[in-house]
C-alpha positions in Angstrom: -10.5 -10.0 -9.0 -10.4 -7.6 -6.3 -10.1 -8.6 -2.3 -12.2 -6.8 0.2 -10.4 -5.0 2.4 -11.7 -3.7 6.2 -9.2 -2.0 8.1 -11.2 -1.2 10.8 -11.8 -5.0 11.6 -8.8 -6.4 10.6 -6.1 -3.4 10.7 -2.9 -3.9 8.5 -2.1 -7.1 9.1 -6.1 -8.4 7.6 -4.6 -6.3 5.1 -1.2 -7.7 3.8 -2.9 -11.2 4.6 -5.4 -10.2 1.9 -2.6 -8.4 -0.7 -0.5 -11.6 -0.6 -3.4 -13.5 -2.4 -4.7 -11.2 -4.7 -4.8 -11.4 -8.7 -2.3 -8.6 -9.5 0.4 -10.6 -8.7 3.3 -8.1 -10.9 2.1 -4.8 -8.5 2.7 -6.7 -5.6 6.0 -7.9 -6.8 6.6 -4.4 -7.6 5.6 -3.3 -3.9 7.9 -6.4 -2.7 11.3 -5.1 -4.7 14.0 -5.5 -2.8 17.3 -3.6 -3.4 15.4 -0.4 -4.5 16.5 3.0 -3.8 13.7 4.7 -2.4 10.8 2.2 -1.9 8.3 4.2 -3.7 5.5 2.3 -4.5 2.5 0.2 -2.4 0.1 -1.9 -3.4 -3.4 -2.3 -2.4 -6.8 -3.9 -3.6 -10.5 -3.5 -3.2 -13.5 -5.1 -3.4 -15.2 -2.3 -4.4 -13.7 1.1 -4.1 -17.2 3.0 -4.5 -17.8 1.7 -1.0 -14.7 2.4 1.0 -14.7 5.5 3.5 -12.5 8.6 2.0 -11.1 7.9 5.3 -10.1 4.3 4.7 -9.0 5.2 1.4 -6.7 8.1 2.7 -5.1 6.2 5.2 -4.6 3.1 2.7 -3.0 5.3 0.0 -0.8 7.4 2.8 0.3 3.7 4.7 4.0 4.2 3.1 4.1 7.5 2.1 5.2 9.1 5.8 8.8 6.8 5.6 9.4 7.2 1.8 9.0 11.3 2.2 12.0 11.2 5.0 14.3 8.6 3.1 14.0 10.5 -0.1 14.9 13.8 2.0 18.2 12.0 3.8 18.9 10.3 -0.1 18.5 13.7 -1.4 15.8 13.0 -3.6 14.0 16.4 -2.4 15.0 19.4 -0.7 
């Protein structure tokens, strides 16, 4: 079952309110991993991802990348 999400209504924290009590309970435990490297993975669902702004969908899939990018540079994951 997927959860609607709205970010412009309900920003980020609508949106880990709505994660916490989805049905894909092992992603989210993968997103929740503690004692991990790099945290390289985030987890998000939607209602119905035909209807989501490109936007909204950009911003969703970019909400960790900005942080991983610089800790796998300092790690030296990349160059």
């Amino acid at each position: 079952m997927f959860r609607d999400i709205n970010i412009k209504s309900k920003g980020i924290l609508g949106w880990l309110a709505q994660a916490k009590t989805s049905d894909f309970t092992f992603l989210e435990r993968l997103d929740e991993m503690s004692d991990r490297y790099v945290d390289n993975c985030d987890f998000f669902s939607l209602e119905d991802p035909e209807n989501i702004a490109d936007k909204e969908l950009y911003d969703l899939l970019m909400t960790e990348y900005p942080n991983w990018l610089k800790l796998a540079k300092i790690k030296k994951l990349l160059p």
